[in-house]
C-alpha positions, 0 to 999 in steps of 0.5 A: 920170498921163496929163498926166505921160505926156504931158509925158515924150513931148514931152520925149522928142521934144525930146531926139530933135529934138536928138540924134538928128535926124540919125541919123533924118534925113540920116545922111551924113557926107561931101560928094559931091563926095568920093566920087570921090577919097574913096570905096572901089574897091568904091563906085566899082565898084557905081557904075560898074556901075549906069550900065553900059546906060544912055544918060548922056544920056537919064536922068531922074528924073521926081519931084524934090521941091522945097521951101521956107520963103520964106526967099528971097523966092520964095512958097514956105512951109511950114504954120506948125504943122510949125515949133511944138513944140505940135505935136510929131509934125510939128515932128520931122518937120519937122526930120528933112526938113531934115536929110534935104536937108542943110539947117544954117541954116534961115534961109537954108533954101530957098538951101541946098535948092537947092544942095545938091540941085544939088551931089548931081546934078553930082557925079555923073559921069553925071547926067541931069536931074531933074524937079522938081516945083511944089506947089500949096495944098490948095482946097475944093471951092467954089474958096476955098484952105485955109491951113490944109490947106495943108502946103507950097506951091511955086509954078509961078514959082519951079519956072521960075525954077529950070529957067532957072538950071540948065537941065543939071540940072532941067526942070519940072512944074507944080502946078495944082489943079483946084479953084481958081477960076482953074485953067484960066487957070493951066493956060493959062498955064503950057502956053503957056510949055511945061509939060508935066506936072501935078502932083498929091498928090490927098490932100493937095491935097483933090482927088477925080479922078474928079470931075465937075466936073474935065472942063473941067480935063480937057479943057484939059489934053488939048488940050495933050498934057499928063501927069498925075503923080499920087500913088497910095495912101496918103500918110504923108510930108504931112498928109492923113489926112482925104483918104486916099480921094483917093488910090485908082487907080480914081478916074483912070479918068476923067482916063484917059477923057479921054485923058490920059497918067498917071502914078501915082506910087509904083505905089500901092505903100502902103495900102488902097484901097476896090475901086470895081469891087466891089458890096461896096466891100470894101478891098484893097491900092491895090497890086493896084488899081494893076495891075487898071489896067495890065493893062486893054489899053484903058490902054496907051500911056496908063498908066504908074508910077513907082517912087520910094519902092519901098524904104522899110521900109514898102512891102516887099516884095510890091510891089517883088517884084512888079514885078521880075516883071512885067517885061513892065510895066517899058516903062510904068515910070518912075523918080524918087526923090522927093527928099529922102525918099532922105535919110531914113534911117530909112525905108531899112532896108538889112539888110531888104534883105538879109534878104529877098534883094534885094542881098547883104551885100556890096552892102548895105555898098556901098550904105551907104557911097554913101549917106554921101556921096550919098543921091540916087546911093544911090537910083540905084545901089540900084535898078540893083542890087536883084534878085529873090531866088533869080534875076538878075532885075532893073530894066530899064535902060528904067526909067531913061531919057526913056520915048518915050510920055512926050514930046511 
């Protein structure tokens, strides 16, 4: 019987991978560059309204994924198990991000990635740039890599090479984990040609922050003013359960030691963190530990969050409501839309939205209808537009431009 169950459950993800990875996935149905000949006077003015304060000129997006198959000869790749229907669970979500990016030939997948990303951000009137960011393998702790472990690689070359090609769109974030033999010549490198952000996924890089060992890497990175983006909490978008510690806010007291500009990504909005601080080691929500940091004054100017993923069904709702608040926060705050995970839709449940008081059902229709043409304007608008319920409470317009602490 149980065999029977099984079978059933993988031939229910194949009726799902084919039918319905779309409407998990990329929902939209329309092209962006027809939103502003084919969307609703009501579309247009929500979206005119979002970009009402802010300086066209200074909007970044500090957290851009970039992804690839290796189709394009540019040592991209992505673990084999997530394209094998032996492992069912990955292989959906495999092809619910490809549907998320808009990608219909996974042949020539990493082209279609990369234009598809450009199209949405230049169809935008007012676009600003997009840190897009490199990956790297996931490295034992004795410098040896893991393939295995390894869930997706982007490497640094290719993130450049990219920022050379479209230089009114993207600027780059490098990935280098600490752990390879090599980390502080590929650190090196790559600050002589002008990185300035590092990036990290420490859950499912195998990379514990508060390591020792990371002092040398540390100390590098401080003697080229470089910034740290790191995630922050639990991770579910990768392969990482093994390593979910990794991702506990405490851990970046030591790279904040070292004097070393960070940035949590998500503000460690999901999950359970064991509280460091504690005698007990008790677990509480890796939220709440992300603010035990920014409220230690020791941190300012050092500390900051970033936003993406704040309006996923998952997340809400005390950390977004929390953080409408905490306005005296918002000038440490920064936005990305961890592109492409704004393309999937079964993670953007607007009705809960609505359900809560963030937006009205007016602006959820609204919302919705962007999303058709362009899920990366989508996120955008939503964020400008959500408020807390029962005030005019808002994002501060700070949120969404280059934050002066951040530049170099």
């Amino acid at each position: 019987m149980r065999c029977m169950y099984i079978i059933m459950g993988i031939a229910l993800l194949f009726f799902l991978s084919g039918c319905l990875t779309d409407k998990m996935g990329g929902a939209f149905t329309h092209e962006p560059e027809d939103f502003a000949v084919k969307a609703s006077p009501g579309a247009k003015a929500i979206v005119a309204k979002a970009f009402e304060g802010i300086d066209a000129r200074q909007l970044l997006d500090y957290h851009t994924h970039i992804v690839g198959l290796g189709t394009g000869n540019n040592g991209t790749f992505v673990n084999p198990e997530m394209r094998k229907w032996r492992h069912p669970v990955k292989r959906l979500k495999f092809n619910i991000y490809v549907s998320a990016a808009g990608i219909r030939d996974v042949a020539n997948a990493d082209e279609e990635y990369v234009g598809r990303l450009v199209r949405l951000i230049r169809s935008m009137e007012k676009h600003g740039k997009y840190r897009i960011l490199a990956f790297d393998r996931y490295y034992n702790p004795d410098g040896t890599p893991n393939p295995a472990k390894t869930e997706f690689y982007v490497p640094n070359e290719y993130v450049f090479k990219l920022c050379r090609e479209y230089p009114d769109v993207f600027l780059p974030v490098i990935s280098v984990n600490p752990y390879r033999k090599d980390a502080l010549l590929e650190l090196e490198k790559w600050a002589e040609k002008g990185a300035k952000y590092v990036k990290w996924l420490p859950n499912a890089m195998g990379i514990n922050p508060a390591d020792p060992k990371l002092d040398p890497f540390y100390a590098a990175m401080k003697s080229h003013e470089m910034i740290l983006l790191t995630h922050t909490g639990e991770e579910q978008a990768v392969e990482a359960e093994a390593d979910q510690q990794w991702g506990n806010p405490l851990l970046l007291r030591k790279p904040l030691s070292h004097g070393i500009r960070v940035i949590m990504a998500h503000c460690a909005s999901l999950g359970e963190c064991v509280d460091l601080d504690s005698p007990n080691r008790e677990k509480r929500s890796c939220f709440s530990l992300f603010l035990r940091l920014m409220d230690e004054k020791k941190y300012e100017g050092l500390l900051f969050g970033e936003i993406s993923a704040q309006f996923q069904f998952n997340r809400l709702s005390v950390p977004i409501s929390t953080i409408l608040k905490r306005d005296d926060l918002h000038h440490r705050l920064v936005n990305g839309s961890d592109y492409p995970m704004p393309g999937v839709n079964i993670l953007l449940r607007t009705r809960d939205l609505v359900k809560e008081g963030f937006i009205s059902p007016e602006e959820r229709s609204l919302l919705n209808e962007i999303y058709d043409y362009n899920p990366l304007l989508f996120d955008f608008v939503l964020k400008r537009t959500v408020h807390l319920p029962g005030t005019g409470r808002k994002l501060s317009d700070s949120i969404f431009v280059s934050n002066t602490a951040l530049q170099n």
